[in-house]
Backbone bond lengths (Angstrom), bond angles and torsions (degrees), N, CA, C in turn:
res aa  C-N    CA-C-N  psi(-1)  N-CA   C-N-CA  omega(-1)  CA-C   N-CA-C  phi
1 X - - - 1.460 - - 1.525 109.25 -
2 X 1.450 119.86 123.91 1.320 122.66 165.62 1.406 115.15 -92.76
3 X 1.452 137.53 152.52 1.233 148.00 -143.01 1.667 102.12 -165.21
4 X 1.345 122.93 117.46 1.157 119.70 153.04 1.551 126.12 -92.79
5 X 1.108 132.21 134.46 1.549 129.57 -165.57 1.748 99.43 -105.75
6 X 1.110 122.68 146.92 1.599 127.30 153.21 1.729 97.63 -86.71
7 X 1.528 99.29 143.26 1.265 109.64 -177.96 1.844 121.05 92.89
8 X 1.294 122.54 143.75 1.420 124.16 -156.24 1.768 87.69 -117.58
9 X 1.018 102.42 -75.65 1.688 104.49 -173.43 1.365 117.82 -113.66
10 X 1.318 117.99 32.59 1.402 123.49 167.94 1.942 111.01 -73.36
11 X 1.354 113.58 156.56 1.756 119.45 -159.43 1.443 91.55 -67.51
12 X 1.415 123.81 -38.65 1.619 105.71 -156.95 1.822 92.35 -83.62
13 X 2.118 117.15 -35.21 0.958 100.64 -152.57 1.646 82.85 -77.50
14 X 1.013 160.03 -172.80 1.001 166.46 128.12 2.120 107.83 133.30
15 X 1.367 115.30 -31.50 1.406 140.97 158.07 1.517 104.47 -41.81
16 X 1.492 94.79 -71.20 1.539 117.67 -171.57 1.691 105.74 -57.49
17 X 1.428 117.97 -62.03 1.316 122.99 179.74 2.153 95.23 -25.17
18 X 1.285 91.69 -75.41 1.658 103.55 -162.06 1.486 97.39 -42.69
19 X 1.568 119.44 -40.90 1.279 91.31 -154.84 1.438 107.74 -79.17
20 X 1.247 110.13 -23.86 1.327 115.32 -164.93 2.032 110.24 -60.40
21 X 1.490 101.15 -27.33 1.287 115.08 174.69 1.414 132.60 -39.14
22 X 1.544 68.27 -53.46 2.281 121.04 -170.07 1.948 90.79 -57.95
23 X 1.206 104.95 -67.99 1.945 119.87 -166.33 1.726 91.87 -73.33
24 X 1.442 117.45 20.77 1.590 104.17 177.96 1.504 116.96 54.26
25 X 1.168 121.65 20.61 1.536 122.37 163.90 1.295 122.62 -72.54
26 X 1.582 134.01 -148.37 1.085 152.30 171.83 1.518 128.75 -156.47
27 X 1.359 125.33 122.23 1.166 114.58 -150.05 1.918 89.26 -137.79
28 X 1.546 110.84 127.04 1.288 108.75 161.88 1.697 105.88 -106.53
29 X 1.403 96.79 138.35 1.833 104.25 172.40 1.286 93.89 -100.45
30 X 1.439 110.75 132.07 1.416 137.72 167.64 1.464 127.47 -98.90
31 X 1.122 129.30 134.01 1.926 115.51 -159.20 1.719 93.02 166.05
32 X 1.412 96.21 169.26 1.287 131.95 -168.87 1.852 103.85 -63.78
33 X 0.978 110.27 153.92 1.361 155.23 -66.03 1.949 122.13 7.70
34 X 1.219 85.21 -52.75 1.997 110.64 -174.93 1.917 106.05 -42.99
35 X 1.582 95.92 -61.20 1.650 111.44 178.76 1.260 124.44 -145.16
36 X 1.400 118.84 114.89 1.341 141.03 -144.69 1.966 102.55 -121.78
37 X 1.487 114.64 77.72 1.391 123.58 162.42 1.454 122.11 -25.64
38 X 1.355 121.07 -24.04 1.582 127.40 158.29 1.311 123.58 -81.37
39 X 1.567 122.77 -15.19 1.818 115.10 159.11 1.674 74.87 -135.80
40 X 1.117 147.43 96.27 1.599 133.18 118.87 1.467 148.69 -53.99
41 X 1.567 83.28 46.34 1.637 99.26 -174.43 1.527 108.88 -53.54
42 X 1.491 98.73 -42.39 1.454 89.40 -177.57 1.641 136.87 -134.39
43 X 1.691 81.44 76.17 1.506 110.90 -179.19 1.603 107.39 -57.13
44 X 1.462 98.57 -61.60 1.971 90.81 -176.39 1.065 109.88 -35.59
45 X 1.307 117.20 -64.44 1.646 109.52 -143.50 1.669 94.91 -85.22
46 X 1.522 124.54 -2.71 1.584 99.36 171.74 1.766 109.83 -86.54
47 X 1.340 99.53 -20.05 1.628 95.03 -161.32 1.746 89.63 -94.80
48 X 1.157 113.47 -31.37 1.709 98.17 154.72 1.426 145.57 -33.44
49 X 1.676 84.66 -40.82 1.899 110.99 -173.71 1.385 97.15 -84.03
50 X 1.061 137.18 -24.84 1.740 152.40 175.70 1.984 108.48 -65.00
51 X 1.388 70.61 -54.96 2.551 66.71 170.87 1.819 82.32 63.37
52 X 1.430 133.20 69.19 0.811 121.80 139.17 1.238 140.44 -71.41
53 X 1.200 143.10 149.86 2.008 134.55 137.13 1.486 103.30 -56.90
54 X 1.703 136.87 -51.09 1.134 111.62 -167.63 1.539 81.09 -157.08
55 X 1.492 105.37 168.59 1.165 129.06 178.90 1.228 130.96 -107.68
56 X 1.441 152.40 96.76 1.075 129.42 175.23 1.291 134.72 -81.61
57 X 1.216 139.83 149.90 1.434 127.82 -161.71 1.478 101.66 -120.09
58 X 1.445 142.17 72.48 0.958 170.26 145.04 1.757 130.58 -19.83
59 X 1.001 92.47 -65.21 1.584 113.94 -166.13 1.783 92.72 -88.83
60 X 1.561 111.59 133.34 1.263 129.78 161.19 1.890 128.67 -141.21
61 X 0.738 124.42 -163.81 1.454 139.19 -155.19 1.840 89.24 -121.84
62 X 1.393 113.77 90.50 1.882 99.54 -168.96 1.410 92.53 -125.78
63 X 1.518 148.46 12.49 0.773 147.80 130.43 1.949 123.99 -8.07
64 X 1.457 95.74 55.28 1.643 93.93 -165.42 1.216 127.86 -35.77
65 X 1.494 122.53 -59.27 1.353 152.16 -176.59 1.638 100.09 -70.48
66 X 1.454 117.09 -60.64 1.609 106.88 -170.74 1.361 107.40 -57.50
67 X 1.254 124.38 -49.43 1.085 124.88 147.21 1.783 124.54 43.94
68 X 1.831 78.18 -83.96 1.600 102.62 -162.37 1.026 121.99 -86.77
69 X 1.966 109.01 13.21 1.151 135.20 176.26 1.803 103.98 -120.45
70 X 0.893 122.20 -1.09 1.724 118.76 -174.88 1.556 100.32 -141.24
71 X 1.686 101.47 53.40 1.740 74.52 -163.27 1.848 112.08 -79.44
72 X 1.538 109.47 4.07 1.640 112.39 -174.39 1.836 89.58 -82.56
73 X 1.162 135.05 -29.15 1.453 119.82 -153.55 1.376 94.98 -99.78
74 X 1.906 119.80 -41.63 1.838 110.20 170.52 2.243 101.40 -55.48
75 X 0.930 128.42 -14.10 1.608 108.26 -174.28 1.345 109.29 -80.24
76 X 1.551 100.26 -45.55 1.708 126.51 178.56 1.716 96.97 -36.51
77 X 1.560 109.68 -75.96 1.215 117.84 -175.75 1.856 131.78 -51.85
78 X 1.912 91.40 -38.25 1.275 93.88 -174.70 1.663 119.37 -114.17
79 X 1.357 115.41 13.35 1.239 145.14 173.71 1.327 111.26 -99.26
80 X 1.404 100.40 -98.04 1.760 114.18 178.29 1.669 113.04 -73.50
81 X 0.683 121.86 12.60 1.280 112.98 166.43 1.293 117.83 -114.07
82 X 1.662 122.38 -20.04 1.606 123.08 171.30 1.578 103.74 -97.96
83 X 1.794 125.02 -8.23 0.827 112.65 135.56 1.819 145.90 -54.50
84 X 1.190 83.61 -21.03 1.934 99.53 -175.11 1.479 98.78 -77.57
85 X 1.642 117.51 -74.07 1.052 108.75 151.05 1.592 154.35 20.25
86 X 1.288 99.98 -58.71 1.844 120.61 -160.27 1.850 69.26 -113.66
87 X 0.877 149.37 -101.65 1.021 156.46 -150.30 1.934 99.93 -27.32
88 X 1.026 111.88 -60.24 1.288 115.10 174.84 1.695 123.29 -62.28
89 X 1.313 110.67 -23.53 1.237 128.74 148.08 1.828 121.74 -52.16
90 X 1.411 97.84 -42.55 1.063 100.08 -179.96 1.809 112.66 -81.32
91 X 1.146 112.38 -48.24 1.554 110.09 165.81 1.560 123.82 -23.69
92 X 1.338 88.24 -58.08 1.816 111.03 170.64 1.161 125.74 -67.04
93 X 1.273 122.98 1.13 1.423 143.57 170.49 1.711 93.74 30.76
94 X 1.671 95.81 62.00 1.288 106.69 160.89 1.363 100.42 -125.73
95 X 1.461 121.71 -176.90 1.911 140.48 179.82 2.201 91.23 -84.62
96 X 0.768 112.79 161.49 1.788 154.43 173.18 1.467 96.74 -134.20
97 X 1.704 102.53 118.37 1.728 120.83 142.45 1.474 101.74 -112.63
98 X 1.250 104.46 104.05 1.301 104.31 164.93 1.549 106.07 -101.70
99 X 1.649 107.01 152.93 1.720 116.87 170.62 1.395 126.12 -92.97
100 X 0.755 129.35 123.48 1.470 131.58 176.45 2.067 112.05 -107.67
101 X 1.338 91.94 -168.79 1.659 95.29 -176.53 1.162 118.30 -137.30
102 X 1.161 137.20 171.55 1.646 144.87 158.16 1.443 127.52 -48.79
103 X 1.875 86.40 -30.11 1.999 79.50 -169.76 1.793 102.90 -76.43
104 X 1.783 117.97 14.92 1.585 102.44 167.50 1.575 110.99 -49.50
105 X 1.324 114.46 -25.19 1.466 129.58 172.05 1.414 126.82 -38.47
106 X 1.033 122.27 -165.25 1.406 124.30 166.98 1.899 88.52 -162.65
107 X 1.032 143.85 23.04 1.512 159.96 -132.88 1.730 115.29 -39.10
108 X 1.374 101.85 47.52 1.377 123.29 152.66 1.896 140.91 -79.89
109 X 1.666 92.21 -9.58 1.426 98.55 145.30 1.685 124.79 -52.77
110 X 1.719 99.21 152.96 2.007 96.84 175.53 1.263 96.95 -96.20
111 X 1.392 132.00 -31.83 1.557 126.96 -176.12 1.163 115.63 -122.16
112 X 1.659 147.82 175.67 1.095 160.63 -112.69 1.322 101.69 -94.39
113 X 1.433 126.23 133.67 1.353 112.55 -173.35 1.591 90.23 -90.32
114 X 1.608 92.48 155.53 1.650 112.36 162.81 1.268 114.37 -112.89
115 X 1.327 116.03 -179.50 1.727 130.39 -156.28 1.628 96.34 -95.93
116 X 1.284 123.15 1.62 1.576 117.21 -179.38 1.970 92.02 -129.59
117 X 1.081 117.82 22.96 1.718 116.68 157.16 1.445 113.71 -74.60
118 X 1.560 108.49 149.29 1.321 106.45 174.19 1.532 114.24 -60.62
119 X 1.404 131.63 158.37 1.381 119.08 166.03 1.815 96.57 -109.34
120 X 1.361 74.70 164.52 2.076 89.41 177.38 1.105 99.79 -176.65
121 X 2.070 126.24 69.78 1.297 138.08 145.41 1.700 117.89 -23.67
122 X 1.369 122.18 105.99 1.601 141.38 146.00 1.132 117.59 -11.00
123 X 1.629 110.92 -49.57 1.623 113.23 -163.06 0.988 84.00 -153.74
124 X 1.753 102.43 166.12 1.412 117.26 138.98 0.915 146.25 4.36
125 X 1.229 122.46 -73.89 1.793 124.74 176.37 1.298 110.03 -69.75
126 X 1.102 127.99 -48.40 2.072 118.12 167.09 1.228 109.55 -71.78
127 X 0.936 119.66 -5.44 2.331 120.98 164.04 1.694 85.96 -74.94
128 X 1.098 120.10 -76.92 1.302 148.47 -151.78 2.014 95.36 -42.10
129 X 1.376 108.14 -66.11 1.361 143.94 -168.00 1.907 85.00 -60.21
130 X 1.503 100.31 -58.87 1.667 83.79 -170.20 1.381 134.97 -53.34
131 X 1.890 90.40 -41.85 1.656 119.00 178.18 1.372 109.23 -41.04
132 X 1.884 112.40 -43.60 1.727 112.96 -178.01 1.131 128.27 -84.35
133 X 1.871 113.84 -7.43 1.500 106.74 150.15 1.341 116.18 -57.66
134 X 1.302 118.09 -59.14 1.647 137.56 -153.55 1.884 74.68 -53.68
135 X 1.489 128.37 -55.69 1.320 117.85 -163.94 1.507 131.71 -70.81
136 X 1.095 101.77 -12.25 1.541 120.49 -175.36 1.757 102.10 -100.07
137 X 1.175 112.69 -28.28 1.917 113.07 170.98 1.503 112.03 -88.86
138 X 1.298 130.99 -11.45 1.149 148.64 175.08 1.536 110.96 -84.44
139 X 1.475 124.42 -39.85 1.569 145.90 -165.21 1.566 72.56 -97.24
140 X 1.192 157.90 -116.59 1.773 161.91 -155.23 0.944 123.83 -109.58
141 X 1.351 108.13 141.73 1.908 114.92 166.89 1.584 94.84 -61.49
142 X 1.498 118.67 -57.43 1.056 103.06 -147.47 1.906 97.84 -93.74
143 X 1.809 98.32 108.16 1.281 121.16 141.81 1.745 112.52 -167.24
144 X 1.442 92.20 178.55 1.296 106.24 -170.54 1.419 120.70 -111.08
145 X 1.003 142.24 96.36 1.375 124.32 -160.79 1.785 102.98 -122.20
146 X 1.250 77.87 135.86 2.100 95.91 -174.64 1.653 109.71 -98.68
147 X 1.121 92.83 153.84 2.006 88.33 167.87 1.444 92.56 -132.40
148 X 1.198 124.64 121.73 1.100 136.43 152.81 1.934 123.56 -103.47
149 X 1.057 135.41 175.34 1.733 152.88 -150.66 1.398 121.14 -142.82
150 X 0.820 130.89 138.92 1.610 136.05 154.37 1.454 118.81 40.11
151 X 1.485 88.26 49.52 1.538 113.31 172.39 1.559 124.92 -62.75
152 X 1.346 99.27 129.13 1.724 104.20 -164.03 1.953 101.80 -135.70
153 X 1.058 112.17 146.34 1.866 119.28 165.42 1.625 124.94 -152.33
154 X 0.882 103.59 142.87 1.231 84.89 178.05 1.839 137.31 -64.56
155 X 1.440 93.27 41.46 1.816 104.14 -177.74 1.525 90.00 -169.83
156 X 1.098 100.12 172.74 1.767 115.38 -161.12 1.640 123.63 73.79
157 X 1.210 99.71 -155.92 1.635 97.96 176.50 1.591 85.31 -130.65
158 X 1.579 86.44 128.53 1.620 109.42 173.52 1.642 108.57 -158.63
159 X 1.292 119.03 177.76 1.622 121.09 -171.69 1.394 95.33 -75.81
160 X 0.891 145.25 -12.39 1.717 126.58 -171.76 1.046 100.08 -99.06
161 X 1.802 138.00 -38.75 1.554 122.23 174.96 1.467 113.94 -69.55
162 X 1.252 112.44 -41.75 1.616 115.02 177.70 1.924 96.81 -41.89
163 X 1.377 95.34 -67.79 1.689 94.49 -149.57 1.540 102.84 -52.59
164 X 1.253 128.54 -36.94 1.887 128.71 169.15 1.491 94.12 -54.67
165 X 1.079 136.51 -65.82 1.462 128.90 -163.31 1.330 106.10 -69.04
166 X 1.490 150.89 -31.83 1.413 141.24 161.72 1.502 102.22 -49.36
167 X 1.367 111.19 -47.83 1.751 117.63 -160.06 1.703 104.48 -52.55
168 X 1.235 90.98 -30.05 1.779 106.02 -170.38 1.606 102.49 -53.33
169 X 1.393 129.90 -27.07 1.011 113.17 -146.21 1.726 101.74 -147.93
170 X 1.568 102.75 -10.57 1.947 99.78 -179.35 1.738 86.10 -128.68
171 X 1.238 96.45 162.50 1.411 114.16 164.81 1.130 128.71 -75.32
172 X 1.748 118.53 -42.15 1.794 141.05 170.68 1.133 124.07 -132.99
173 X 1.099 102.30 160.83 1.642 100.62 -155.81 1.699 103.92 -143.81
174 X 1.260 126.24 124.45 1.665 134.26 -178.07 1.717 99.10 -78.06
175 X 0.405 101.72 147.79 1.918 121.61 -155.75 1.842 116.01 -157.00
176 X 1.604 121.42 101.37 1.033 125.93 -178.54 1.883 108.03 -65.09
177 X 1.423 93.61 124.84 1.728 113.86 -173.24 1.262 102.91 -85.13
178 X 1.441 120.64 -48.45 1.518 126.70 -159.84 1.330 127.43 -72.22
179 X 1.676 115.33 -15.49 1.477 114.50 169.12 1.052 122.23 -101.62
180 X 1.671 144.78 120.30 0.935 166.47 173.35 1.818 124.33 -61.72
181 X 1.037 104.78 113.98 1.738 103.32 168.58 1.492 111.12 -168.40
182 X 1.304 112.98 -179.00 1.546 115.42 178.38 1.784 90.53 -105.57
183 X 1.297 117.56 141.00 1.609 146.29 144.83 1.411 95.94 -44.31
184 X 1.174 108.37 103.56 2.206 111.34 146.06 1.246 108.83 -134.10
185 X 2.091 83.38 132.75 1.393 129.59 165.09 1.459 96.55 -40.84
186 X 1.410 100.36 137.77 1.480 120.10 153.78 1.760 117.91 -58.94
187 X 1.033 82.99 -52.40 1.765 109.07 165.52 1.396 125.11 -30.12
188 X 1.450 89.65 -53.09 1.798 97.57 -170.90 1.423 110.95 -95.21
189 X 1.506 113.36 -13.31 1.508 134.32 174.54 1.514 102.76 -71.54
190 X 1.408 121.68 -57.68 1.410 114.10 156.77 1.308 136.10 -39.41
191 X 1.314 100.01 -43.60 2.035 120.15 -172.93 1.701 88.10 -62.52
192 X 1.254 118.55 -46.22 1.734 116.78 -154.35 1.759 106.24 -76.36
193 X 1.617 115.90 -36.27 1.085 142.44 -178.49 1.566 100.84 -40.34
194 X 1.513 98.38 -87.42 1.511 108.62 159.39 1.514 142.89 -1.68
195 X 1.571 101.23 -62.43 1.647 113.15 167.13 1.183 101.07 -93.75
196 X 1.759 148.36 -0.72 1.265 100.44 128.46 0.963 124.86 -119.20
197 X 1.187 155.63 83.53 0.941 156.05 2.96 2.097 135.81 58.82
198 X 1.794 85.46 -76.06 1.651 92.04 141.93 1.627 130.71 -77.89
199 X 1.152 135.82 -24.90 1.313 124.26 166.10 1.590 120.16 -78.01
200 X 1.347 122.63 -32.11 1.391 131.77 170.09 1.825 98.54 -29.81
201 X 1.639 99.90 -73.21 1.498 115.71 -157.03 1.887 120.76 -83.28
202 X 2.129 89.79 -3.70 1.513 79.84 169.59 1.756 94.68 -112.04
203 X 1.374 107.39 24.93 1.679 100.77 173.09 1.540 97.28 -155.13
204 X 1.708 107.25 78.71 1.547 120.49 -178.02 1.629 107.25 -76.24
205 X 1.563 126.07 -10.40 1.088 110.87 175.30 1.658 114.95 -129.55
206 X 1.671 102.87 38.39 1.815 94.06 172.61 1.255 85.90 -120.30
207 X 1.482 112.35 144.73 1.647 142.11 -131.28 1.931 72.61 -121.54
208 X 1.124 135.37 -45.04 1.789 125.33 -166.84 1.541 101.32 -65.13
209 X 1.086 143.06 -8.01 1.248 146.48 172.48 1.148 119.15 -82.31
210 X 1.388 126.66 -24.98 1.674 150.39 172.53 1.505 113.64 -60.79
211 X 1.034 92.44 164.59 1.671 85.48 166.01 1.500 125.35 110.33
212 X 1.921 104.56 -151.78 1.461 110.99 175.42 1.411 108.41 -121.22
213 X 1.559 130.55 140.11 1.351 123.90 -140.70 1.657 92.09 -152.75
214 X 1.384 130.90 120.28 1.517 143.35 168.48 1.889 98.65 -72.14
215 X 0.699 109.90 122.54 1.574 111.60 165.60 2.045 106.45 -116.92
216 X 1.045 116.67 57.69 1.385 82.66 -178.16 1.838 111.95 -99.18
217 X 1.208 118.17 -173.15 1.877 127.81 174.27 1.338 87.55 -61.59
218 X 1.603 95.55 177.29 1.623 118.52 -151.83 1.834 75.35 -129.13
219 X 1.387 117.50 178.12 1.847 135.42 -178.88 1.615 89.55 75.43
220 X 1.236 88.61 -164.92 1.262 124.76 -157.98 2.249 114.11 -76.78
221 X 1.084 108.18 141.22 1.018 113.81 159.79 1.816 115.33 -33.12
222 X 1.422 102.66 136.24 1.538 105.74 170.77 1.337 122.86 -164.14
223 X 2.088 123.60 128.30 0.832 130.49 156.23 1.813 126.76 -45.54
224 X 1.353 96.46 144.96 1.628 100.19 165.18 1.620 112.67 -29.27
225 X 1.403 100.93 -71.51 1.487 111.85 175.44 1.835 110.91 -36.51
226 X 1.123 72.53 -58.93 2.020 67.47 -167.05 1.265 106.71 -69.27
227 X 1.618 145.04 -13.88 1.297 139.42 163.99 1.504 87.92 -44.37
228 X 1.392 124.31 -76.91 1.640 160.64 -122.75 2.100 80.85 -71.84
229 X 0.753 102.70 -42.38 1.688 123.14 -165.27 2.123 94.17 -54.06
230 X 1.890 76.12 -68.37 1.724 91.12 -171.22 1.521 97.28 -69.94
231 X 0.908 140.88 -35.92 1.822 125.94 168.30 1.304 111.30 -52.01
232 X 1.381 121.74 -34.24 1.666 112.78 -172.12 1.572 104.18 -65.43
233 X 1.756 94.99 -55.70 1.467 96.92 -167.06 1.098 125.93 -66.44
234 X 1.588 134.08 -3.90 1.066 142.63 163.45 1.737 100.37 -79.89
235 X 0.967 113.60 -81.78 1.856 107.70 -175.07 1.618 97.09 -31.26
236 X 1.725 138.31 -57.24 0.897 106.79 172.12 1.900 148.90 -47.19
237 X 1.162 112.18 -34.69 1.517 132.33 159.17 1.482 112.01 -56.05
238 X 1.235 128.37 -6.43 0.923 148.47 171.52 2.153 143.05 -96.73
239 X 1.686 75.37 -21.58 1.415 118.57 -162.58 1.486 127.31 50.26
240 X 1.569 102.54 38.82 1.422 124.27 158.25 1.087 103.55 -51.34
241 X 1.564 121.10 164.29 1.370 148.05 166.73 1.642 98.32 -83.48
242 X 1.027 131.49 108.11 1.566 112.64 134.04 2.096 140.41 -116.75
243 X 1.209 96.29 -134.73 1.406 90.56 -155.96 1.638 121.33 -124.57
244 X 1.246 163.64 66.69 1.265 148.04 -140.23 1.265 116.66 -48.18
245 X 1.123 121.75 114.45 1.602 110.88 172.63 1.422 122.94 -88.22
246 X 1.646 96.61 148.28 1.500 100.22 167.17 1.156 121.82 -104.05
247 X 1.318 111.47 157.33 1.640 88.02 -172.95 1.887 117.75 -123.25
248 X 1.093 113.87 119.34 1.248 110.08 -163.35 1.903 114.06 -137.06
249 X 1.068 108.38 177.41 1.908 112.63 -155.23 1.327 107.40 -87.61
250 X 0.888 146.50 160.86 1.781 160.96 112.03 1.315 108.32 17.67
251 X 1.337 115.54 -64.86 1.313 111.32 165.96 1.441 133.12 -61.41
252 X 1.427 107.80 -12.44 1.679 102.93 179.96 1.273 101.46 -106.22
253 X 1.353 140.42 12.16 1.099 136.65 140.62 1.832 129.42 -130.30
254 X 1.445 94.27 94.58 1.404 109.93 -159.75 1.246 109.93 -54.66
255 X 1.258 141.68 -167.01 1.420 149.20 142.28 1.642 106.76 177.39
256 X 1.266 100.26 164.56 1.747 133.99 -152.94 1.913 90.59 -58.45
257 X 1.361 121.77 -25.28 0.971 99.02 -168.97 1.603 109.30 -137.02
258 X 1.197 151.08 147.80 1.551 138.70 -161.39 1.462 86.46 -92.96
259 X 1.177 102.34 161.74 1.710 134.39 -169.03 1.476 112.51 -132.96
260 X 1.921 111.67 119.30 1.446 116.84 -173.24 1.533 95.89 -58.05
261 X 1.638 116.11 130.60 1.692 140.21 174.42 1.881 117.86 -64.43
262 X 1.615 88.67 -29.41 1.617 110.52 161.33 2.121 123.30 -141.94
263 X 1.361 68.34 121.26 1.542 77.12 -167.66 1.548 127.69 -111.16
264 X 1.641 87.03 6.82 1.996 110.86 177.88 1.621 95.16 -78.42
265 X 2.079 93.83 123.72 1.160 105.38 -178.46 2.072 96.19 -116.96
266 X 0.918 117.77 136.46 1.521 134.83 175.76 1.801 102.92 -62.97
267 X 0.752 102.53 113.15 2.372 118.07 177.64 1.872 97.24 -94.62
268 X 1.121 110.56 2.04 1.794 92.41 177.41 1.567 117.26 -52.24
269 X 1.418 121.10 -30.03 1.418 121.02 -160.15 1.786 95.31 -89.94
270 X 1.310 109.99 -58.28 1.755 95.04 164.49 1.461 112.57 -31.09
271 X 1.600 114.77 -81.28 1.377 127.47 -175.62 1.632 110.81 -22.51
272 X 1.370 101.76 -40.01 1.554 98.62 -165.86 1.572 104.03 -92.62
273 X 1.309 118.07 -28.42 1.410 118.25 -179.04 1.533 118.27 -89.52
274 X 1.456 115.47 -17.89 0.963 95.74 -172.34 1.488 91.83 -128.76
275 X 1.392 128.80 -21.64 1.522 131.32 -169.05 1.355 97.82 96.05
276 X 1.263 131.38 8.69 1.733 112.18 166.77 1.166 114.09 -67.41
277 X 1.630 128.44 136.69 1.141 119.47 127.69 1.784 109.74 -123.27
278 X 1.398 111.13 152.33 1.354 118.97 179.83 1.824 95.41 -81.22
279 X 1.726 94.08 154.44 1.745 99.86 165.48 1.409 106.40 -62.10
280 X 1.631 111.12 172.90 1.351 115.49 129.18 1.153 144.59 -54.67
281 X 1.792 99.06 123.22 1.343 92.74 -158.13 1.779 116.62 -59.87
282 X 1.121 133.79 -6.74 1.015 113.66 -140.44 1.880 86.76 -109.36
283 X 1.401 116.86 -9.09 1.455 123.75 154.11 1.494 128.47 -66.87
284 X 1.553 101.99 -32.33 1.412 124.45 172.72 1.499 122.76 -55.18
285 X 1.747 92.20 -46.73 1.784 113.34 166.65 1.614 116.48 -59.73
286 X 1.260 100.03 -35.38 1.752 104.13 169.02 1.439 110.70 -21.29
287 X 2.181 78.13 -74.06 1.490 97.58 -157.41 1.371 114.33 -53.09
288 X 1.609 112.04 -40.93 1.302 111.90 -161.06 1.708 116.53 -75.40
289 X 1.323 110.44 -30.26 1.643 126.86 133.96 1.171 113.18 -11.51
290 X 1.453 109.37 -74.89 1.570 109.06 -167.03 1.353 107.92 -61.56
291 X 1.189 138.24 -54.61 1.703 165.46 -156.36 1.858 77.25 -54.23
292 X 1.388 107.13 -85.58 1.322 129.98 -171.99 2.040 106.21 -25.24
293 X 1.649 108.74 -43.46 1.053 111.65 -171.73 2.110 118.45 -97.20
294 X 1.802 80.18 18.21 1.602 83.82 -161.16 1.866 136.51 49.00
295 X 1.116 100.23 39.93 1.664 118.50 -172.62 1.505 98.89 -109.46
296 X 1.136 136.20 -7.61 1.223 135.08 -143.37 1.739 112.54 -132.56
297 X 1.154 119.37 161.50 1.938 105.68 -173.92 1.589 66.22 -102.55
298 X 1.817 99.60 150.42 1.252 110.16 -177.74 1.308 117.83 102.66
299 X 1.624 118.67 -19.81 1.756 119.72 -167.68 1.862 91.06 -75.82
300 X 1.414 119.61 -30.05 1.613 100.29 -176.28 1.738 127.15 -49.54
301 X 1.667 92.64 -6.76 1.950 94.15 175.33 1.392 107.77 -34.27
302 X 1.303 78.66 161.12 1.723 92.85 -179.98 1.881 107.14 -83.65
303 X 1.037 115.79 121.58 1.527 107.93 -176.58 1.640 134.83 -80.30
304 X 1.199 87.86 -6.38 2.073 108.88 -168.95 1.236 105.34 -124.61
């Protein structure tokens, strides 16, 4: 199976590259200079030049906070441009997995959101993020689009490299307690991609594969803090340096843009449609631990 990805060195696109390697596939990364999601004039003819089976739509505008200062160039990118995308997908009368996120939310639910909840995005970037579902189901029936959360790998900028690299240099660290979600591996976001991916294109005409799709980690509910917690204690077992945390609210650490308070999304309808379930995350962190510490097959990722 060949696969074109949006995005060059983004955590999931770069996950996916490897894995796709790993299952003997083929994977082209698509990105800037070549194709630029802020003018995608010319999606056909790049994802043409690609000769995909399917497309993934990867790469976005996640700049949370700047965000709420660019909000015409995050729509451009995460609107009309994963609209362009799916549309060019559709030319190719191939499948679109595009990714989406949690903040479609507004995360004032008490229990797990599902894929038929109202949405009511905070800011920008989950306005932005929603607009390019509505655009990518509008451009074809046939795609799949996931929302996944609190995406972490061992390369890029994500909460698990930050918090080792703060550790490097403070003793404690203030850490928001009050918002809730599960940690997902880049890793396992790739692993899931994959199978569908393969079922999409060996089942081009069952319509339950379509759609809107929860992907989140498997264990237990978890605060920022307690991610921040299970990163220490792993770098410690390790004889990492880490950091004491404190643990404190939403409000004591402001920023440009509000943040869904619950961000646990329910995977039964994947699980059931497709047989995904993600690990626990907090096994997942192992791995990505290990990767991170070069102990692991897989640590050669690219880290930047």
């Amino acid at each position: 199976m060949r696969i074109a990805i949006t995005g060059t060195s983004g955590q999931v696109a770069q996950s996916l590259a490897r894995h796709a390697a790993a299952a003997g596939g083929d994977a082209v990364l698509i990105g800037r200079p070549d194709f630029d999601l802020a003018a995608p004039d010319n999606a056909s003819t790049v994802f043409a030049a690609a000769r995909p089976d399917v497309i993934v739509s990867a790469a976005a505008y996640t700049a949370v906070d700047k965000a709420e200062s660019e909000p015409e160039l995050a729509h451009r990118i995460n609107a009309d441009g994963a609209g362009s995308v799916a549309r060019a997908a559709a030319a190719l009368n191939v499948p679109v997995i595009h990714l989406s996120t949690d903040y479609v939310f507004d995360g004032s639910k008490t229990g797990e959101w599902v894929e038929d909840d109202a949405t009511g995005p905070l800011g920008v970037y989950g306005a932005s993020k929603l607009a390019g579902e509505q655009a990518v189901l509008v451009a074809t029936p046939n795609a799949a689009i996931l929302r996944v959360s609190w995406v972490y790998a061992p390369f890029g900028a994500n909460f698990v490299r930050t918090m080792l690299r703060l550790a490097e240099t403070r003793d404690s660290l203030g850490v928001v307690a009050d918002q809730i979600g599960r940690p997902t591996s880049a890793l396992d976001i790739a692993s899931a991609i994959w199978q569908v991916a393969e079922q999409l294109t060996a089942h081009p005409q069952e319509a339950a594969l379509r759609g809107l799709f929860h992907l989140p980690a498997g264990g237990p509910a978890a605060s920022w803090a307690d991610f921040a917690e299970a990163i220490f204690a792993n770098a410690a077992r390790r004889g990492q340096k880490g950091a004491q945390i404190g643990r404190i609210g939403t409000a004591d650490y402001p920023t440009p843009a509000r943040r869904p308070a619950n961000s646990l999304m329910d995977g039964s309808k994947i699980a059931r449609v497709y047989g995904i379930n993600l690990p626990d995350w907090r096994r997942s962190l192992e791995v990505v631990m290990d990767q991170l510490a070069g102990t692991a097959p897989g640590s050669g990722l690219k880290k930047d």
